[in-house]
N, CA, C and O atoms as a DFTB+ gen file, in Angstrom:
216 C
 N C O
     1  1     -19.348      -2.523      35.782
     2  2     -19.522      -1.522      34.748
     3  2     -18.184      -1.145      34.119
     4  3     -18.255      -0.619      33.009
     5  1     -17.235      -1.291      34.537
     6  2     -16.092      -0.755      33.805
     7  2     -15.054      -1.950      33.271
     8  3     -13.900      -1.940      32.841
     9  1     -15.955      -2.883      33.496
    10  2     -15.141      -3.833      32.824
    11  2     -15.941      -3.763      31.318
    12  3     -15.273      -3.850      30.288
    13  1     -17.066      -3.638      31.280
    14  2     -17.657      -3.182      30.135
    15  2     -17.172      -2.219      29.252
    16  3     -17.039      -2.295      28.031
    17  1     -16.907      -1.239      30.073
    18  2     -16.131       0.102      29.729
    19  2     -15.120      -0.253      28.870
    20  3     -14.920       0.371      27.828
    21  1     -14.270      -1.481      29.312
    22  2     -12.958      -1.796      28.915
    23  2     -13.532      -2.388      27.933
    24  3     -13.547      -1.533      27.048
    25  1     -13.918      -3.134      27.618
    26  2     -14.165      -4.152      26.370
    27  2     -14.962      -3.465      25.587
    28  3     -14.871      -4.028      24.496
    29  1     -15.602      -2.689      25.504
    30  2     -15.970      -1.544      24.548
    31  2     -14.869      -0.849      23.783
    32  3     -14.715      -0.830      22.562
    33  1     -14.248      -0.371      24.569
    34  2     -12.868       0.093      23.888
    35  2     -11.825      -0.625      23.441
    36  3     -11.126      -0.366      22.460
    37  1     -11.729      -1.575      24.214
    38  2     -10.697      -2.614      23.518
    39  2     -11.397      -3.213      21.977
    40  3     -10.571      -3.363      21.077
    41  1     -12.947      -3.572      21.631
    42  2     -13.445      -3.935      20.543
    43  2     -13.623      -2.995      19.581
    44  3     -13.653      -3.243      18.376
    45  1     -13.761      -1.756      20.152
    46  2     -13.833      -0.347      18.979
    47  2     -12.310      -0.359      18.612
    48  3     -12.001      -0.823      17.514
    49  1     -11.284       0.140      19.491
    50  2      -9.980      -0.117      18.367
    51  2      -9.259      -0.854      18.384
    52  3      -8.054      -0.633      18.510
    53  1      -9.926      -2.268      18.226
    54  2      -9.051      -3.320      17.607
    55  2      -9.993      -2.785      16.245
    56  3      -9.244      -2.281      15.409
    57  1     -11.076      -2.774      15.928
    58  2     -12.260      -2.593      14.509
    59  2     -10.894      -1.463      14.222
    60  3      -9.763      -1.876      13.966
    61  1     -11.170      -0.322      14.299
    62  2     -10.401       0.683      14.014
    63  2      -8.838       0.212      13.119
    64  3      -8.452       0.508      11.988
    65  1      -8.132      -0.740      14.347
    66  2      -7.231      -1.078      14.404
    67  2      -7.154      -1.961      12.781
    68  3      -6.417      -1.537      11.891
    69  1      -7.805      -2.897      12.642
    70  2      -7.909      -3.504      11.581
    71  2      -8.542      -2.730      10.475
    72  3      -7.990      -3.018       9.412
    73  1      -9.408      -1.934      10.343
    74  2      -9.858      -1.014       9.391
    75  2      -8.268      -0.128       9.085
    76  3      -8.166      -0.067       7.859
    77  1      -7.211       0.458       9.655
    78  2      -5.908       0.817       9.792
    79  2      -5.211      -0.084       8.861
    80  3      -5.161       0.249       7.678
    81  1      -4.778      -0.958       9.167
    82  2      -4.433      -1.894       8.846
    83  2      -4.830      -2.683       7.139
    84  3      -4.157      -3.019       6.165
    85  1      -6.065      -2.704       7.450
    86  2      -6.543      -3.076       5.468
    87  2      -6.689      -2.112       4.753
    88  3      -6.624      -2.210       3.527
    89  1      -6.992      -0.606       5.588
    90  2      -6.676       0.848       3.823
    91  2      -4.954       0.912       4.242
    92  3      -4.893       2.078       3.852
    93  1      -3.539       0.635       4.701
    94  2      -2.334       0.299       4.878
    95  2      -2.235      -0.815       3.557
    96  3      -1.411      -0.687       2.652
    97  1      -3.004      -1.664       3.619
    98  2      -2.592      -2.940       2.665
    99  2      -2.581      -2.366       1.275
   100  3      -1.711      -2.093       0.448
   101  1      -4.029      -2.285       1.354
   102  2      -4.885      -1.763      -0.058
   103  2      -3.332      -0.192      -0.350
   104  3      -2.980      -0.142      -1.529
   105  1      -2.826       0.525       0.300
   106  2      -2.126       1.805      -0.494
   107  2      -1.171       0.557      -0.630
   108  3      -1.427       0.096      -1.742
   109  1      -0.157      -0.241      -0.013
   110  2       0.679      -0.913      -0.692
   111  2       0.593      -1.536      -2.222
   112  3       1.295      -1.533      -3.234
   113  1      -0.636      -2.052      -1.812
   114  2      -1.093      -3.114      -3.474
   115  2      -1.057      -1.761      -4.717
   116  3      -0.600      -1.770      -5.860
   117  1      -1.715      -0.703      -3.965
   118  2      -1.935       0.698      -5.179
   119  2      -0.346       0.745      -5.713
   120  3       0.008       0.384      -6.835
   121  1       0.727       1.387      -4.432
   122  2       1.817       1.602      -4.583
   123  2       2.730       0.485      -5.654
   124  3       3.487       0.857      -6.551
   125  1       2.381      -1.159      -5.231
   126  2       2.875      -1.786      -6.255
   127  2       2.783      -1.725      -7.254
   128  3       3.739      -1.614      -8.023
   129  1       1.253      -1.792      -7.677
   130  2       1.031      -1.336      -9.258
   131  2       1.773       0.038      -9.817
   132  3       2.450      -0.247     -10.805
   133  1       1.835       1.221      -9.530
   134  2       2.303       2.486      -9.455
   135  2       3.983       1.810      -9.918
   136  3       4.325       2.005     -11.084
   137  1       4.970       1.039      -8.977
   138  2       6.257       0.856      -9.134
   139  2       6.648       0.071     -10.139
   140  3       7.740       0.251     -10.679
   141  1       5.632      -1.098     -10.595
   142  2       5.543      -1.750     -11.912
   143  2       5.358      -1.149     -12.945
   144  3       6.123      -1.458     -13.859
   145  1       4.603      -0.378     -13.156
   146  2       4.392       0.574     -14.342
   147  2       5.492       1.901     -14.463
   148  3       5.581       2.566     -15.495
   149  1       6.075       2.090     -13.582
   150  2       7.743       3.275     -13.224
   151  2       8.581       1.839     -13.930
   152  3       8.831       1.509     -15.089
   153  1       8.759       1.426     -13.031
   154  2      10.015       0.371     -13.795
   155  2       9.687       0.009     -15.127
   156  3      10.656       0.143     -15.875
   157  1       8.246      -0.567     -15.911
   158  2       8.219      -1.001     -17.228
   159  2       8.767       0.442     -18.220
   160  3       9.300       0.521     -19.327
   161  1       8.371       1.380     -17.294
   162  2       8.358       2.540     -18.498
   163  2       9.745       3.314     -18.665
   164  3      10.139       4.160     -19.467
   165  1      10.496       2.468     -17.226
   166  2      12.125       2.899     -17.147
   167  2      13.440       1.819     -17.988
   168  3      14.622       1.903     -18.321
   169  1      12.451       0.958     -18.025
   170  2      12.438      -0.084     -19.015
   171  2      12.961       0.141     -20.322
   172  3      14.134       0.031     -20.677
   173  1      11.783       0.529     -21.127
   174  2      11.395       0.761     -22.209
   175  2      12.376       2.026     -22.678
   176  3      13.005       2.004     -23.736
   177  1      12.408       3.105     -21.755
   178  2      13.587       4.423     -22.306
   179  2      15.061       3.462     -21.642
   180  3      15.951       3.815     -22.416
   181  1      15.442       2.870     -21.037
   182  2      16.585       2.256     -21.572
   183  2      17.014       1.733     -22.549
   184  3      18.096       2.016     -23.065
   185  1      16.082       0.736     -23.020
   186  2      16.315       0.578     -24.461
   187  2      16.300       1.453     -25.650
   188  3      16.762       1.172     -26.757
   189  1      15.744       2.496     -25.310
   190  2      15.279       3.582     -26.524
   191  2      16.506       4.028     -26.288
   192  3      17.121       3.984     -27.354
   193  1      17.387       4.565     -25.156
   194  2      18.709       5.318     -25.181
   195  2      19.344       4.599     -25.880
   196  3      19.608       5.018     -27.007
   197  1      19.841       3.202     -25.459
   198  2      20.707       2.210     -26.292
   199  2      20.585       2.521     -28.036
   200  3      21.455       2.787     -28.865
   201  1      19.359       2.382     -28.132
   202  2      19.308       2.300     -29.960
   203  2      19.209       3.707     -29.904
   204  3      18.091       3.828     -30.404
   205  1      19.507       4.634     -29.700
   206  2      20.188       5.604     -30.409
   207  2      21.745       5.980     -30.265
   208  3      22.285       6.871     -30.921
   209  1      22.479       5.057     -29.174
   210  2      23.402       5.270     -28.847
   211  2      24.527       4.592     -30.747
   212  3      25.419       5.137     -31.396
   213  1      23.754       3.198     -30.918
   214  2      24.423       2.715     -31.846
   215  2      24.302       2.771     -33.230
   216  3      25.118       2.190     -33.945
């Protein structure tokens, strides 16, 4: 019986464990998009400073 015990728990949080693990991925992929669109738009006012600089 308690080896059962064990493998019950060891299969609930590894699930857990990997459910952890893929909403971890998924905020990275969010976060990338988020840092691409900061940089294009840090981008874009660099150049806007320039042409008013000259």
């Amino acid at each position: 019986m308690a080896d059962n015990f064990g493998l019950k728990i060891g299969i609930e949080g590894e699930k857990e464990f990997k459910k952890a693990l893929a909403d971890i991925n998924q905020a990275f992929k969010v976060l990338g998009s988020e840092m691409t669109l900061v940089t294009s738009q840090f981008d874009k006012n660099d150049k806007s400073v320039q042409a008013h600089r000259s």
